[in-house]
C-alpha positions, 0 to 999 in steps of 0.5 A: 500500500502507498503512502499519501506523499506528494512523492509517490502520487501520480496526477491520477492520485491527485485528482482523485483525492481532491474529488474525495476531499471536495464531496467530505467538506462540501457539505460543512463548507455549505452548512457554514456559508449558511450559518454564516448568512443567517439562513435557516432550514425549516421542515413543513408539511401540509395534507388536504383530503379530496373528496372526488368521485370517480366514474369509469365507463367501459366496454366489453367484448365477449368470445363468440362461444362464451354462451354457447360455453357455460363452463369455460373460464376465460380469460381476460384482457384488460386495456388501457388506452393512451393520453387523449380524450377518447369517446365512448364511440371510439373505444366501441369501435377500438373494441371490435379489434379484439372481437376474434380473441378467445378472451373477454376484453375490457377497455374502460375509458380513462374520465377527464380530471376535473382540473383538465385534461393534462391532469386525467389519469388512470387511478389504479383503486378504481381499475381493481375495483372495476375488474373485481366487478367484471369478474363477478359479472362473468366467467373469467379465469383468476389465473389468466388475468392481463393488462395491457396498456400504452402511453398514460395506459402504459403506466397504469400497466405499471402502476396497477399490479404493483398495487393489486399483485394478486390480481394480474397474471400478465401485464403488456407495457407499451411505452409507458413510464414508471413513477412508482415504486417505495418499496416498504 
């Protein structure tokens, strides 16, 4: 092991002890200047309740056996579109793409925000509360349960089986970004 003389150091060395030596007495340096000034640090928190009440509308698309099946199990898809304002109609007629699947396809239309539309999103309580009530409505395979989501639908395809683990077997991110995540 080398000694710290200025006699055996390299300017590698150098450089690197500077940098380690700078990050140790910068933060007392700032404390310092700060006491120094006059400045003072104060912690504060505020919490507000907001009673806001959430209405999903959706659709669903059920296989062209389901009646004629009643002992099957099926399995689900739960679709969740991208930002935008989306009508009911389109998502009727998005729906008729998934007509040929042997799944039953639910594809919920994302409410505006009362505070506008950059503020609309998927509101992960609500889509388990909604698939819970699909499930007791219909003949869906517990174990065969997916969400697929892209865009703003994307990160609910994140968000929601971080949250509601046992309820998803699969979830289909497509561009969607992860904001979650404080493990406890």
């Amino acid at each position: 092991m080398r000694m710290l003389d200025k006699r055996f150091m390299n300017r590698g060395d150098k450089i690197r002890i500077l940098i380690i030596s700078s990050l140790f007495c910068l933060p007392v340096w700032l404390l310092a200047q700060n006491q120094a000034k006059g400045y003072e640090t104060r912690e504060h928190q505020i919490e507000l309740s907001f009673d806001t009440e959430i209405k999903y509308q959706y659709v669903i698309t059920l296989p062209a056996d389901y009646e004629s099946d009643s002992d099957r199990l099926w399995p689900m898809i739960l679709y969740l579109h991208g930002g935008g304002t989306p009508k009911i109609d389109q998502l009727i007629e998005r729906n008729s793409s998934f007509s040929d699947l042997p799944a039953i396809v639910v594809l919920p239309l994302c409410p505006l925000s009362p505070d506008g539309a950059i503020y609309s999103n998927w509101h992960w309580k609500m889509l388990g509360a909604l698939v819970r009530e699909v499930c007791e409505w219909y003949r869906i395979d517990p174990e065969m349960r997916s969400v697929i989501g892209h865009s703003m639908g994307g990160s609910a395809a994140w968000e929601l089986p971080f949250h509601e683990q046992d309820l998803f077997a699969k979830s289909v991110v497509l561009s969607g970004f992860c904001v979650i995540l404080r493990f406890s």
